[in-house]
C-alpha positions in Angstrom: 0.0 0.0 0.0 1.7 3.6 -1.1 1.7 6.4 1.4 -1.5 8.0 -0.4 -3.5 4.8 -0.4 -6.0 3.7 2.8 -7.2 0.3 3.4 -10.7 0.2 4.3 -12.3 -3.1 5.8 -16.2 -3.8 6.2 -17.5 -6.6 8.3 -19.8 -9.2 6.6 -22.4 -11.7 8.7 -22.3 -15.3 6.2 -25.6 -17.0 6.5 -24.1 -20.6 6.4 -21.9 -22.3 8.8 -17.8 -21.5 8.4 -17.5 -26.0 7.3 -20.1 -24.5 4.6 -18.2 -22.0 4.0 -14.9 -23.6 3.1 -16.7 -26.6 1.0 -17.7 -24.3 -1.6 -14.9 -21.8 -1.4 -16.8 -18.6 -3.1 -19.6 -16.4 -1.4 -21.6 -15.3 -4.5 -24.0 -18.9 -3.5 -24.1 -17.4 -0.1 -26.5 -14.7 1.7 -24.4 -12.1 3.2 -25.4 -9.4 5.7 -23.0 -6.5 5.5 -22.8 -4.6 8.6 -23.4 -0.5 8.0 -19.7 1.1 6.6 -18.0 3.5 9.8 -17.4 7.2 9.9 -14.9 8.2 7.1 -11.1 6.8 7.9 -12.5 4.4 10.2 -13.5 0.5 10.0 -14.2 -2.7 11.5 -12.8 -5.5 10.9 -11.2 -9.2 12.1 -14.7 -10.3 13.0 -14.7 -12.9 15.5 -18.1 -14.2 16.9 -20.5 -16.5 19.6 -23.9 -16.9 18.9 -25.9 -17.4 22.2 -29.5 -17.2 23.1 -31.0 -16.0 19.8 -28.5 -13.4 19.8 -25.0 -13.0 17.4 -22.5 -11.3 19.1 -19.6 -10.1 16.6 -16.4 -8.7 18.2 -14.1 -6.6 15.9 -11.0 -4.4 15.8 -12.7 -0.6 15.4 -10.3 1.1 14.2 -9.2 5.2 13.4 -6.8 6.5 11.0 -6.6 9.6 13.2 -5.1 8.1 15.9 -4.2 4.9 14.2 -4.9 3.0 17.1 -7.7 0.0 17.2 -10.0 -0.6 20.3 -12.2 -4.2 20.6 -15.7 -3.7 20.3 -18.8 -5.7 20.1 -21.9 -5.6 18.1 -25.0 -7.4 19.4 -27.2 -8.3 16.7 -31.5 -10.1 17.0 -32.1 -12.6 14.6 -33.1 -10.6 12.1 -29.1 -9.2 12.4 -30.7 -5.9 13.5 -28.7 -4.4 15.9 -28.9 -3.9 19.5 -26.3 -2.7 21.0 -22.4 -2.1 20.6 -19.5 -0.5 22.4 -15.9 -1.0 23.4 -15.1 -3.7 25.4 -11.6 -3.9 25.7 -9.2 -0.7 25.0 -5.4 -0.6 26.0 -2.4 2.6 25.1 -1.7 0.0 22.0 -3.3 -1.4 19.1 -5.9 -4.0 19.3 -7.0 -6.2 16.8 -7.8 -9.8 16.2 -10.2 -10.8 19.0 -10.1 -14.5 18.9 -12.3 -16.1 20.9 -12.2 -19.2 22.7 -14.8 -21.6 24.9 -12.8 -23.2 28.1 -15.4 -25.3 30.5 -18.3 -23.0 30.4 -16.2 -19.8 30.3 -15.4 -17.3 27.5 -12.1 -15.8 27.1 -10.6 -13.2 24.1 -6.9 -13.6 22.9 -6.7 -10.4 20.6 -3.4 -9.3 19.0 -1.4 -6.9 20.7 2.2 -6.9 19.7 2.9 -3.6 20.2 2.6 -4.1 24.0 5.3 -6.9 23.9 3.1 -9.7 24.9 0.5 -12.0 24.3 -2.6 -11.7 26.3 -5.6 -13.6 27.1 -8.7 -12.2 28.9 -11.4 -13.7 30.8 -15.2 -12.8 30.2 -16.1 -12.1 33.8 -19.6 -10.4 32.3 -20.2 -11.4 28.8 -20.0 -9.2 26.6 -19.1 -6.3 27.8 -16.4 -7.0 31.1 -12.7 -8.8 30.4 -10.2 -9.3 33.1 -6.9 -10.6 32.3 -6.0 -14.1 33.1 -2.6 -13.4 35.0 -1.4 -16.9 34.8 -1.3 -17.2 31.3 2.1 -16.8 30.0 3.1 -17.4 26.1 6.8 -17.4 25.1 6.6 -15.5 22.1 5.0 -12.3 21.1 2.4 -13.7 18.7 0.4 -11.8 15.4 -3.2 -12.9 14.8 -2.8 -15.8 17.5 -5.4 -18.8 16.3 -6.4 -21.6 19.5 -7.6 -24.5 18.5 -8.7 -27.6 21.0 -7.1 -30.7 19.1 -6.2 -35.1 20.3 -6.6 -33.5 24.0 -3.8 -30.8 23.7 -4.3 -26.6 23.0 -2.4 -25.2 20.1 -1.8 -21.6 18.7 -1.3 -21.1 15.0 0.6 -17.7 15.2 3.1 -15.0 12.9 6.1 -14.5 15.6 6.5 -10.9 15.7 10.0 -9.8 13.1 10.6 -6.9 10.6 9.2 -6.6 6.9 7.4 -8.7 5.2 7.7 -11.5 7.4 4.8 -10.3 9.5 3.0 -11.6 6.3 4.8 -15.0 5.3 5.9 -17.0 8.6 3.7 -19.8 10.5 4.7 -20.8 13.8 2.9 -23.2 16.3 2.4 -23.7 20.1 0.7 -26.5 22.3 -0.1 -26.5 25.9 -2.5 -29.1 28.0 -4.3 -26.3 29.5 -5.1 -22.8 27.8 -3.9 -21.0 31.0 -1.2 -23.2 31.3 2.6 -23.8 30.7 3.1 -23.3 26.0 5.7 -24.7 24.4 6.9 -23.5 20.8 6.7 -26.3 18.3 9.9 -28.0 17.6 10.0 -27.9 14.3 9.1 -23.9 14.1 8.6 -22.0 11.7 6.8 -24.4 10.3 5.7 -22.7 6.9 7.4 -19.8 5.0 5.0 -18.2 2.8 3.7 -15.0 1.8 0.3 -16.8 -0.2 -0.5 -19.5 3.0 0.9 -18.6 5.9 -0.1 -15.7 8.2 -3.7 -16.9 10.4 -6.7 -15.1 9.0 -9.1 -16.8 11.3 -10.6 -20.3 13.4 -9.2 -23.2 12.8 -12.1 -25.8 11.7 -11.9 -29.6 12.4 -13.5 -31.7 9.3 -13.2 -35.0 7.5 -10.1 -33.9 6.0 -8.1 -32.4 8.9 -7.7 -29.1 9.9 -8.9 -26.7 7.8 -6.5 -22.9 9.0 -7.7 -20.1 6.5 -4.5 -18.4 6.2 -4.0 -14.9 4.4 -2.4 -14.7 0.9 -0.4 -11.3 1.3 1.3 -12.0 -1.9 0.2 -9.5 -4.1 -1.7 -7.0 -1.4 -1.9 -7.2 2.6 -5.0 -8.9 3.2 -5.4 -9.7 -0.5 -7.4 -13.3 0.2 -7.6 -16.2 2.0 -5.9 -19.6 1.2 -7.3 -22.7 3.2 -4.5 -24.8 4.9 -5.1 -28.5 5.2 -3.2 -29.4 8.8 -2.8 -33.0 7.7 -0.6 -34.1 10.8 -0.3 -32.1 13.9 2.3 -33.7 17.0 4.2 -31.8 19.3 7.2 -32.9 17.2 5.5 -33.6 13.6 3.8 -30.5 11.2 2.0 -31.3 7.9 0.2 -29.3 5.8 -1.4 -28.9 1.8 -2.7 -25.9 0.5 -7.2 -27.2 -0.4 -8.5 -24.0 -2.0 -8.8 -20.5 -1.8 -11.9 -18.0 -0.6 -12.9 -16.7 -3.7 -14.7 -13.1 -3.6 -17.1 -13.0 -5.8 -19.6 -9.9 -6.9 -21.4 -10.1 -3.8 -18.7 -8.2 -2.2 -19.0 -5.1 -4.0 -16.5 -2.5 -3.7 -15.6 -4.3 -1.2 -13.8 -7.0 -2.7 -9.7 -6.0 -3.0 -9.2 -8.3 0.1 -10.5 -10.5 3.0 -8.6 -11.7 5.5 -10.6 -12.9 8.5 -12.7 -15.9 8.4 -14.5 -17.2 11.6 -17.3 -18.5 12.9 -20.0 -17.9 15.1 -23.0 -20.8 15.2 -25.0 -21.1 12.2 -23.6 -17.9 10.6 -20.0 -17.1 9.7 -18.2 -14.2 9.5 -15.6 -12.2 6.8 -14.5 -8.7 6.3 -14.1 -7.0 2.7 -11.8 -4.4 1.3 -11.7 -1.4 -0.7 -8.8 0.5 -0.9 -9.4 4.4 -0.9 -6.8 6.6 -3.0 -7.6 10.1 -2.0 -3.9 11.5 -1.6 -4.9 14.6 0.0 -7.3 13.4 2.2 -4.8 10.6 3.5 -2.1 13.8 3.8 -4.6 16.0 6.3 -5.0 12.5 8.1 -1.2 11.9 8.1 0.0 15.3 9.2 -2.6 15.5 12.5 -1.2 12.3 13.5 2.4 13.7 13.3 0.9 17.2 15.3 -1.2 15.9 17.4 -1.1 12.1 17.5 -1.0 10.6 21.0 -0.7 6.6 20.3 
């Protein structure tokens, strides 16, 4: 993306199950709900969701240009996907993003990305949705981007992007595996454990089916964000790591302007959930945004 160029994300509600999802690879045979566009220079997206008593509860990375910073927020939606209510629920002095969530004997806890405060962090629903507390035993040895949990053969793993300079924020998979979520992780022996800028960095759950695991990974190859590839996690061991590339998300015209990237896919009960892109150029605009940061920025 070039200095006068502004990525712009819109958060979509999939009307089939994510196993759906991935079985037919393209959206334009599915019914999406696009939730209402933000403000100018702001946007949601890296959906992540629950859906619980008739309700769908989508929590996002909110973010501003003008302070470049992102907040957590939720969106509670009826089941017509009107919706209800929505704030912040989680806001830091960094940048938050990537809200993963994750279902732990009857309790709900958030493991959103937040490398800029030089740690990984996982918080505990003590009032769902709106209260988080962080779980102070949890301790994970790397600084992780886009963290993915996934319960698998009776062990926790992470699928995560370590944290390094350039590109390779984009292009490295590396795994971790615990026996408890809160408990002691270990990095995977055989780390990193994929190199690639097309099928590599997480871009949201990780899906058990017939053929494995199923890790929707983001293809940054041509554009950050550009697409999804599906990873096939063919053998997964504390010491062993197999995977195939299966297929690709495939935006189709049902996306609009909207459709120069996706990078999140997750789901939340019978619905799954995406985001879309559209990349704004508008060099002056971008400027003004730019030089207030510089003046007056505060993040």
């Amino acid at each position: 993306m070039s200095i006068f160029e502004t990525d712009i994300w819109r958060i979509g509600i999939v009307k089939v199950p994510v196993e759906d999802v991935i079985a037919c690879d393209i959206c334009d045979i599915c019914d999406i709900h696009w939730i209402k566009e933000e403000d100018t220079f702001k946007f949601l997206a890296d959906p992540f969701g629950l859906y619980r008593d008739n309700k769908l509860y989508v929590f996002a990375e909110a973010y501003d240009y003008r302070d470049r910073h992102g907040r957590i927020e939720v969106l509670i939606l009826d089941q017509q996907l009107s919706l209800i209510d929505r704030k912040i629920v989680l806001e830091k002095p960094w940048h938050l993003s990537y809200p993963m969530l994750i279902e732990d004997q009857g309790l709900v806890y958030m493991l959103p990305e937040a490398y800029k405060s030089g740690e990984t962090s996982l918080y505990k629903a003590v009032e769902f949705p709106f209260h988080w507390e962080k779980v102070s035993s949890f301790s994970f040895p790397e600084v992780a981007i886009d963290p993915t949990v996934l319960f698998y053969n009776d062990l926790w793993w992470m699928f995560y992007t370590p944290v390094r300079e350039g590109l390779s924020r984009q292009s490295v998979l590396s795994v971790a595996w615990s026996e408890s979520l809160a408990g002691t992780w270990h990095s995977h022996s055989l780390n990193p454990v994929r190199i690639s800028p097309s099928s590599a960095r997480p871009g949201g759950n990780a899906v058990i089916t017939s053929q494995g695991i199923i890790l929707p990974t983001q293809d940054c190859s041509l554009t950050y964000g550009g697409g999804l590839t599906f990873l096939n996690i063919i053998e997964l061991t504390p010491d062993q790591f197999e995977a195939r590339i299966t297929g690709q998300f495939n935006k189709g015209s049902i996306f609009g302007e909207y459709n120069q990237g996706v990078h999140t896919l997750s789901k939340a009960g019978p619905y799954s959930l995406i985001d879309g892109k559209k990349i704004l150029r508008q060099p002056v605009r971008r400027f003004l945004i730019d030089m207030r940061y510089q003046i007056h920025g505060i993040f």
